[in-house]
MIKOL-29231 format. One record per atom (N, C-alpha, C, O): residue number from 1; x, y, z. Coordinates in steps of 0.2 Angstrom, whole numbers, plus 2048, in hexadecimal, padded with zeros to 3 digits. Example, Ala and Ser with C-alpha at 12.3 -4.5 7.8 and 13.67 -1.06 7.14 Angstrom:
2
pos = 1, x = 842, y = 7E4, z = 827
pos = 1, x = 83E, y = 7EA, z = 827
pos = 1, x = 842, y = 7F0, z = 827
pos = 1, x = 847, y = 7EF, z = 82A
pos = 2, x = 840, y = 7F5, z = 823
pos = 2, x = 844, y = 7FB, z = 824
pos = 2, x = 840, y = 800, z = 827
pos = 2, x = 843, y = 806, z = 828
END
This chain:
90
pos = 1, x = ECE, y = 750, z = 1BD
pos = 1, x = ECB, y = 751, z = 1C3
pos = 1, x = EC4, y = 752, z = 1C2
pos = 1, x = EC3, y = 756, z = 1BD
pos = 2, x = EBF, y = 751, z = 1C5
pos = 2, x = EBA, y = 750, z = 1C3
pos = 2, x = EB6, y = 753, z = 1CB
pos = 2, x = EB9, y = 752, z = 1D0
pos = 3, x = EAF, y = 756, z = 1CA
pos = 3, x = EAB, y = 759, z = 1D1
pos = 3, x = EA7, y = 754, z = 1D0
pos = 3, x = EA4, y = 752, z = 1CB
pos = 4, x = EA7, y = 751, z = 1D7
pos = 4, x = E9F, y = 74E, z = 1D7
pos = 4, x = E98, y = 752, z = 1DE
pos = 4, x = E98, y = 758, z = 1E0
pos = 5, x = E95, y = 74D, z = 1DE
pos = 5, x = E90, y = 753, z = 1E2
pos = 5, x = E8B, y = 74D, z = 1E7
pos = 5, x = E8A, y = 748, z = 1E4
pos = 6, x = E89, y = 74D, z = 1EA
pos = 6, x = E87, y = 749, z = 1EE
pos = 6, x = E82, y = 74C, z = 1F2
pos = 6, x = E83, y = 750, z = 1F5
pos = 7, x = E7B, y = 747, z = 1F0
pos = 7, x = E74, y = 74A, z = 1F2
pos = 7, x = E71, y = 745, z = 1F9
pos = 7, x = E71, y = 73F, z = 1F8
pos = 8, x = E6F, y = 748, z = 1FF
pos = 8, x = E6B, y = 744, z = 203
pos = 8, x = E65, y = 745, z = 205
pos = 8, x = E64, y = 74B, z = 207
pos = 9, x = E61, y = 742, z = 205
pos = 9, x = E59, y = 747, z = 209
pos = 9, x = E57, y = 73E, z = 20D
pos = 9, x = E59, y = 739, z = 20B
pos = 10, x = E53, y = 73E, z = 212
pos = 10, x = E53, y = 73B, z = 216
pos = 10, x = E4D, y = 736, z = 214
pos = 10, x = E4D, y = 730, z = 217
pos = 11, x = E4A, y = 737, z = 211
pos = 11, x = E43, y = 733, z = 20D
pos = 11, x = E43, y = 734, z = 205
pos = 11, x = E47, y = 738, z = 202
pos = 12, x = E3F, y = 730, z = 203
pos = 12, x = E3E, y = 72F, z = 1FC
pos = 12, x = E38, y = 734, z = 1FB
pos = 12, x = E36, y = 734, z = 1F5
pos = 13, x = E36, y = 738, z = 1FE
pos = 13, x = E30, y = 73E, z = 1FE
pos = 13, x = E33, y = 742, z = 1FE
pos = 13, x = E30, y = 747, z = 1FC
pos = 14, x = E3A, y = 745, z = 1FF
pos = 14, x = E3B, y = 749, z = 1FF
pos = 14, x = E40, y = 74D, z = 1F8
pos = 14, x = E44, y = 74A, z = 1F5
pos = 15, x = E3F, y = 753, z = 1F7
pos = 15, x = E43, y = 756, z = 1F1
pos = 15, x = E48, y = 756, z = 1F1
pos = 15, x = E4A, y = 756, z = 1F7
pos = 16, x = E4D, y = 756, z = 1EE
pos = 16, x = E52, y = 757, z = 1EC
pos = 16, x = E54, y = 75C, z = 1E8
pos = 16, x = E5A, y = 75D, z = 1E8
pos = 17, x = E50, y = 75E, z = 1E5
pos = 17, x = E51, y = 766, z = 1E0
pos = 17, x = E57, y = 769, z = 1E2
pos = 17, x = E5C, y = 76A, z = 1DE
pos = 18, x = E56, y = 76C, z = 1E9
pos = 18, x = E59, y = 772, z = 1EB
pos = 18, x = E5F, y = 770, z = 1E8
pos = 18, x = E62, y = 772, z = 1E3
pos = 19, x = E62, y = 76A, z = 1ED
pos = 19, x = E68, y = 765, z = 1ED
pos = 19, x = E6B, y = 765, z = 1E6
pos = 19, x = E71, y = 765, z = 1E7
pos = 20, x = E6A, y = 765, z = 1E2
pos = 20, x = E6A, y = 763, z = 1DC
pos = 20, x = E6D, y = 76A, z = 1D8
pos = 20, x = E72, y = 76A, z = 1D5
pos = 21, x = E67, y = 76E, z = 1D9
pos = 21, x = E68, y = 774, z = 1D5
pos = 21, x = E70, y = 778, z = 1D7
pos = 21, x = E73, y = 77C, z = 1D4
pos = 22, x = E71, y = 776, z = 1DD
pos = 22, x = E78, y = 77B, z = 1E1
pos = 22, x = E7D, y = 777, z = 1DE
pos = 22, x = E82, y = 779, z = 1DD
pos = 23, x = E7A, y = 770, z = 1DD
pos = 23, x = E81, y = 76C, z = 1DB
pos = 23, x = E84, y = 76E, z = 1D3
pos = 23, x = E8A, y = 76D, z = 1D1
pos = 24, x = E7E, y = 771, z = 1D0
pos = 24, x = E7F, y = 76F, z = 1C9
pos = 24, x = E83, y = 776, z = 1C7
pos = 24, x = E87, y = 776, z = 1C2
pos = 25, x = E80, y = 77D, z = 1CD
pos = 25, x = E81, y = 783, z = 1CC
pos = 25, x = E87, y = 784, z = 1CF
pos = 25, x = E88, y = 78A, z = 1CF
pos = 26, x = E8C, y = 780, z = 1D2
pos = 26, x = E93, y = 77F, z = 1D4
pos = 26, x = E98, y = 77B, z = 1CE
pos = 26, x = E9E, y = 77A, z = 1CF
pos = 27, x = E94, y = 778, z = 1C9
pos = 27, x = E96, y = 776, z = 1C4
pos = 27, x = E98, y = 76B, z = 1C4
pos = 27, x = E9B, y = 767, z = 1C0
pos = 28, x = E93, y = 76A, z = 1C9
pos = 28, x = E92, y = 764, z = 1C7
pos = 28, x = E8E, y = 761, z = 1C2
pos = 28, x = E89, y = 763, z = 1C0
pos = 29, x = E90, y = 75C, z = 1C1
pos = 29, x = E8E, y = 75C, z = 1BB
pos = 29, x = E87, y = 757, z = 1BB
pos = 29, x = E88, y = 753, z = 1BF
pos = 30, x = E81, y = 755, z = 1B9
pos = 30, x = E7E, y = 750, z = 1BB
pos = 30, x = E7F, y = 74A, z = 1BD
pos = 30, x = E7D, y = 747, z = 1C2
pos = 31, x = E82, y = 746, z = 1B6
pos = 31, x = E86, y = 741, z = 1B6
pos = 31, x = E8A, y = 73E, z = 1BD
pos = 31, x = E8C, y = 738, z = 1BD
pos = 32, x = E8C, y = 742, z = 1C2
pos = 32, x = E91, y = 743, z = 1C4
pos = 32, x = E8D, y = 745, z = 1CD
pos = 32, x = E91, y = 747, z = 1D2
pos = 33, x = E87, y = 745, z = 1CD
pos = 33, x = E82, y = 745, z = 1D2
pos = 33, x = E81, y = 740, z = 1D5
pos = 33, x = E81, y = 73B, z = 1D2
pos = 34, x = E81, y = 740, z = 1DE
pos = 34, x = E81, y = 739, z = 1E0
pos = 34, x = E7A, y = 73A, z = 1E7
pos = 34, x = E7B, y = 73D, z = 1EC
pos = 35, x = E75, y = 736, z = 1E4
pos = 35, x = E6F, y = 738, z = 1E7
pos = 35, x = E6D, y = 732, z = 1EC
pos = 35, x = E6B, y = 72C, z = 1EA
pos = 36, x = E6D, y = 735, z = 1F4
pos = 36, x = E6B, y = 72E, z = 1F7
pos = 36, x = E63, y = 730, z = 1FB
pos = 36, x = E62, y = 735, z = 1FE
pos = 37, x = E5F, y = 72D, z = 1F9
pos = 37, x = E58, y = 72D, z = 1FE
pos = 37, x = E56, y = 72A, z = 204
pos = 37, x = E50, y = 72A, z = 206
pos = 38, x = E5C, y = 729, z = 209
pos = 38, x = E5D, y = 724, z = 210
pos = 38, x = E5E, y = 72A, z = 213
pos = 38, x = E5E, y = 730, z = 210
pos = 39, x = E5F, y = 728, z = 21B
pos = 39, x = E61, y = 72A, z = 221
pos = 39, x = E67, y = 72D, z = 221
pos = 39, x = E6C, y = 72A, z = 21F
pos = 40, x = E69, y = 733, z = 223
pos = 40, x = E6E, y = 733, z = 225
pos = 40, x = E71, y = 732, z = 22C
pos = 40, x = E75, y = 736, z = 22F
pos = 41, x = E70, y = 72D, z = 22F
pos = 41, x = E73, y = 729, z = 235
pos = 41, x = E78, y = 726, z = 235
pos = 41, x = E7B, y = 726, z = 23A
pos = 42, x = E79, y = 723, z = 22E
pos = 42, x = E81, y = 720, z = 22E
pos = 42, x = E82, y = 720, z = 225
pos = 42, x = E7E, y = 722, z = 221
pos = 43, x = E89, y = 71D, z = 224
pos = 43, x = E8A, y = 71E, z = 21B
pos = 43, x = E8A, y = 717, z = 218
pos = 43, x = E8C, y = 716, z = 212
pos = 44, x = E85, y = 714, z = 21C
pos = 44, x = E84, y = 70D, z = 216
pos = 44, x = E7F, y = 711, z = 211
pos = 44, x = E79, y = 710, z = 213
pos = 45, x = E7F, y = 714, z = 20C
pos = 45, x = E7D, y = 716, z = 206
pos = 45, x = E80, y = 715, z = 1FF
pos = 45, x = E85, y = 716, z = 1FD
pos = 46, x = E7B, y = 712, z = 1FE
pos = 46, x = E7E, y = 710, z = 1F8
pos = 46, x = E80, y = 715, z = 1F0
pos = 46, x = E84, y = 713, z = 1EC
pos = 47, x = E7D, y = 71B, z = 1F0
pos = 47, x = E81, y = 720, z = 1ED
pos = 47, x = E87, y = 721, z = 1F2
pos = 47, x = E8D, y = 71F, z = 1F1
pos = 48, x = E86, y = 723, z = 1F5
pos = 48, x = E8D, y = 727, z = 1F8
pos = 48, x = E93, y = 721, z = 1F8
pos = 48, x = E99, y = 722, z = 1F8
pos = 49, x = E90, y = 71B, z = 1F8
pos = 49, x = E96, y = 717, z = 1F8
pos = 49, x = E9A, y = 716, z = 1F0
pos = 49, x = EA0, y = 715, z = 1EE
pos = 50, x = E93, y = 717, z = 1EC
pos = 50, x = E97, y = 717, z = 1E6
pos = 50, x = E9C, y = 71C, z = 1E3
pos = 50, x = EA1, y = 71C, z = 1E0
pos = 51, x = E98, y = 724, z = 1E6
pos = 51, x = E9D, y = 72B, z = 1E5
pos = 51, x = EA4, y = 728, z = 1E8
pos = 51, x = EA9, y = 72A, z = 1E4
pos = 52, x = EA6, y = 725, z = 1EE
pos = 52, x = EAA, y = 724, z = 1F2
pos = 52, x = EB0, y = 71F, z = 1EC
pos = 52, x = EB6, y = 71F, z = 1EC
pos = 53, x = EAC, y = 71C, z = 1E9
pos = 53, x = EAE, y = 716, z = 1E6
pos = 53, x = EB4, y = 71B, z = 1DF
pos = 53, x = EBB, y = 71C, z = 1DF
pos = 54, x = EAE, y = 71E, z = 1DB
pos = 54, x = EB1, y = 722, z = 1D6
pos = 54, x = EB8, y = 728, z = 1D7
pos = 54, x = EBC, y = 729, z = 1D3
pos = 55, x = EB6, y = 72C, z = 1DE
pos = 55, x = EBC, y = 731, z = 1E1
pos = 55, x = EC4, y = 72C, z = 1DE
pos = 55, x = EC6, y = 726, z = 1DF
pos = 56, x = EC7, y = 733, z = 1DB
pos = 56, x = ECD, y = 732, z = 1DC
pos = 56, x = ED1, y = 73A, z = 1DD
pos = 56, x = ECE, y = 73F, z = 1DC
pos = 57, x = ED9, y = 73A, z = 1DE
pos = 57, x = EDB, y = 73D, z = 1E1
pos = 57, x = EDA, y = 744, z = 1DD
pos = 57, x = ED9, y = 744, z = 1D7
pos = 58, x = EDA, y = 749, z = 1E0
pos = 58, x = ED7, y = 750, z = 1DC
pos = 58, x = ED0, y = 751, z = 1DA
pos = 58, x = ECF, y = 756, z = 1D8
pos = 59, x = ECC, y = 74D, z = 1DB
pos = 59, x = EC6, y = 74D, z = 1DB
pos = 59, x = EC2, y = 751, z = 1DE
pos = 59, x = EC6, y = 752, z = 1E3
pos = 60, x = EBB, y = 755, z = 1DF
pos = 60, x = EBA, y = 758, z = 1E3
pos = 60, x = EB2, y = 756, z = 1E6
pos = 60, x = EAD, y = 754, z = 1E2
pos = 61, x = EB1, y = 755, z = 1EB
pos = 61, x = EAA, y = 754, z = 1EE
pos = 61, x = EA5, y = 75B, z = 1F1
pos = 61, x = EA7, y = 75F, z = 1F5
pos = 62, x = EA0, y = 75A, z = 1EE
pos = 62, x = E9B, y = 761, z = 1EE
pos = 62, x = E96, y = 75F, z = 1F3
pos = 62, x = E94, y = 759, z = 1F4
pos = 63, x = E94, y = 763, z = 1F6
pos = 63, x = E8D, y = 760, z = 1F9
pos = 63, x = E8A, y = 766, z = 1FD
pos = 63, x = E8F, y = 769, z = 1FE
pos = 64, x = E83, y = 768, z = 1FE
pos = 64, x = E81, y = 76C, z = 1FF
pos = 64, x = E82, y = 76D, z = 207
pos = 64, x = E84, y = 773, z = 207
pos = 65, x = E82, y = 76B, z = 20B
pos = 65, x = E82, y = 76D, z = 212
pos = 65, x = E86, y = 766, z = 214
pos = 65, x = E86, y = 761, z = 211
pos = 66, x = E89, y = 767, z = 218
pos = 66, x = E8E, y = 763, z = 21F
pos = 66, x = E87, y = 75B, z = 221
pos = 66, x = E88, y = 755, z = 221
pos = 67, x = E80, y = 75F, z = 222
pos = 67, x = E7D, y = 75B, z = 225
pos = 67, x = E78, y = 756, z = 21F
pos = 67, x = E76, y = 751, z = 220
pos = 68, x = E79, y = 758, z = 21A
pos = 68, x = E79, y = 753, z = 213
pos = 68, x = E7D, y = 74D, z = 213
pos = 68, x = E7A, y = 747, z = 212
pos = 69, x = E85, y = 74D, z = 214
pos = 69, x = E89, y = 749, z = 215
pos = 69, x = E87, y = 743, z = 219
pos = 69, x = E88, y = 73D, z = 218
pos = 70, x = E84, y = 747, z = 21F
pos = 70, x = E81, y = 741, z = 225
pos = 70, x = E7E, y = 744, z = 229
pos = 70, x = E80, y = 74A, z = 22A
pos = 71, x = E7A, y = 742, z = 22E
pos = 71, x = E79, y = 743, z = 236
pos = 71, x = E7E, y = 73F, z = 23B
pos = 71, x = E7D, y = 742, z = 240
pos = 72, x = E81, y = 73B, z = 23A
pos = 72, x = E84, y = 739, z = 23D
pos = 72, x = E8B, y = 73D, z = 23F
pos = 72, x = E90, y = 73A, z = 23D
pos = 73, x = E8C, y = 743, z = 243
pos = 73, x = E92, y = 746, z = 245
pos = 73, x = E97, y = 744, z = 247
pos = 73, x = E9B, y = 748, z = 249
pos = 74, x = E98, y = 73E, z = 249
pos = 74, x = E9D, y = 73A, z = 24C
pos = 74, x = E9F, y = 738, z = 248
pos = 74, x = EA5, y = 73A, z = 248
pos = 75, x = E9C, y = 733, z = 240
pos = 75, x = E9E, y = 732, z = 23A
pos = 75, x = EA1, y = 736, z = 236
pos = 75, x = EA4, y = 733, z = 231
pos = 76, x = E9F, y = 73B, z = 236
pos = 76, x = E9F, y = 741, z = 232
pos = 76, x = EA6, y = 742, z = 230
pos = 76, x = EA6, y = 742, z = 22A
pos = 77, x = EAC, y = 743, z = 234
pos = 77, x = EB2, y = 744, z = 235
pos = 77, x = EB5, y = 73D, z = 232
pos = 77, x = EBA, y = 73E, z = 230
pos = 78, x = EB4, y = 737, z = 232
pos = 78, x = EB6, y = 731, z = 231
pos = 78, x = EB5, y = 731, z = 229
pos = 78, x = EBA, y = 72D, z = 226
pos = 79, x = EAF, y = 734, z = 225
pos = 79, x = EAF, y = 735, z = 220
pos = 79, x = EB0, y = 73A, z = 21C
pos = 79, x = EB0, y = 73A, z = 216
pos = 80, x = EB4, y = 741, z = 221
pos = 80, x = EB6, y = 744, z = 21C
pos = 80, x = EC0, y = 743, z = 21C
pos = 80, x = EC4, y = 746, z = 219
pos = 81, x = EBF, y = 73F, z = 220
pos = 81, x = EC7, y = 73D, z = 21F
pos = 81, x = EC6, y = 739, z = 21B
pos = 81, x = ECB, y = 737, z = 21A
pos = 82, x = EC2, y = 734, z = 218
pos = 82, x = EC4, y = 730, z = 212
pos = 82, x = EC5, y = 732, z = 20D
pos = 82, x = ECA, y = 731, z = 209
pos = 83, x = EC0, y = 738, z = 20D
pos = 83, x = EC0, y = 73D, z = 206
pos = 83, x = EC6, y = 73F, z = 205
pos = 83, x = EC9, y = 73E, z = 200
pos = 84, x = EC8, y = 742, z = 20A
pos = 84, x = ECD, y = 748, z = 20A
pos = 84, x = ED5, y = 743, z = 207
pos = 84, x = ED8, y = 742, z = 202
pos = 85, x = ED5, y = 73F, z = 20D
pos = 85, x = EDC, y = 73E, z = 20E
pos = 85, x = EDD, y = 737, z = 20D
pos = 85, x = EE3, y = 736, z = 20D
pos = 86, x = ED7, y = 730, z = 20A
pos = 86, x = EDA, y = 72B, z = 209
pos = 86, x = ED8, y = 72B, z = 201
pos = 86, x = EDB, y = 726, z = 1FD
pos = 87, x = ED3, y = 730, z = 1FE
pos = 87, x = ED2, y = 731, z = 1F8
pos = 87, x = ED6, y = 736, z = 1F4
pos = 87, x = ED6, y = 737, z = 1EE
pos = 88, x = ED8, y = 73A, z = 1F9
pos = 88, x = EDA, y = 741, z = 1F6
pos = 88, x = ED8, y = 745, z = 1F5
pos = 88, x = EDB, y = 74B, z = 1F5
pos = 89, x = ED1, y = 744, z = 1F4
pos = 89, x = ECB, y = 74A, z = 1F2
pos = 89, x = ECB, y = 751, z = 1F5
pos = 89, x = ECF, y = 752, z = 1F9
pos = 90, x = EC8, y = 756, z = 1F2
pos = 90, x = EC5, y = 75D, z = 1F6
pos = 90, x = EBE, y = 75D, z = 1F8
pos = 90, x = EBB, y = 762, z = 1FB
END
């Protein structure tokens, strides 16, 4: 079972430190960091599709805030039943 950690900031100007530092001090690992520079409007992202790609069952998904995940709150729920329940993940 493995943690991953998944970073979003909405521009390519923008930092990601903070992001990063929470994931690392929760015990993710770098390696295991899935960092997107886009919108969060919807999940065509090409990190998050990859993290999506590697989950398997018992695995767990880290991420700093709800609103990292996405701005999209409609979506929001759609994706975390992937995670949860067609991947297995935490």
């Amino acid at each position: 079972m493995k943690i991953y950690g998944y970073v979003r900031v909405s521009t390519g100007e923008q930092n990601i430190d903070r992001q990063v530092i929470a994931l690392k001090k929760f015990g993710v690992a770098e390696e295991n960091i899935f960092i997107d520079k886009v919108s969060g409007k919807n999940f065509e992202r090409t990190a998050y599709k990859k993290m999506l790609k590697k989950l398997k069952s018992g695995d767990t998904v880290a991420i700093k805030s709800i609103d990292r995940l996405g701005r999209n709150y409609f979506e929001i729920p759609t994706q975390w039943k992937i995670i949860t329940q067609e991947k297995s993940a935490n």
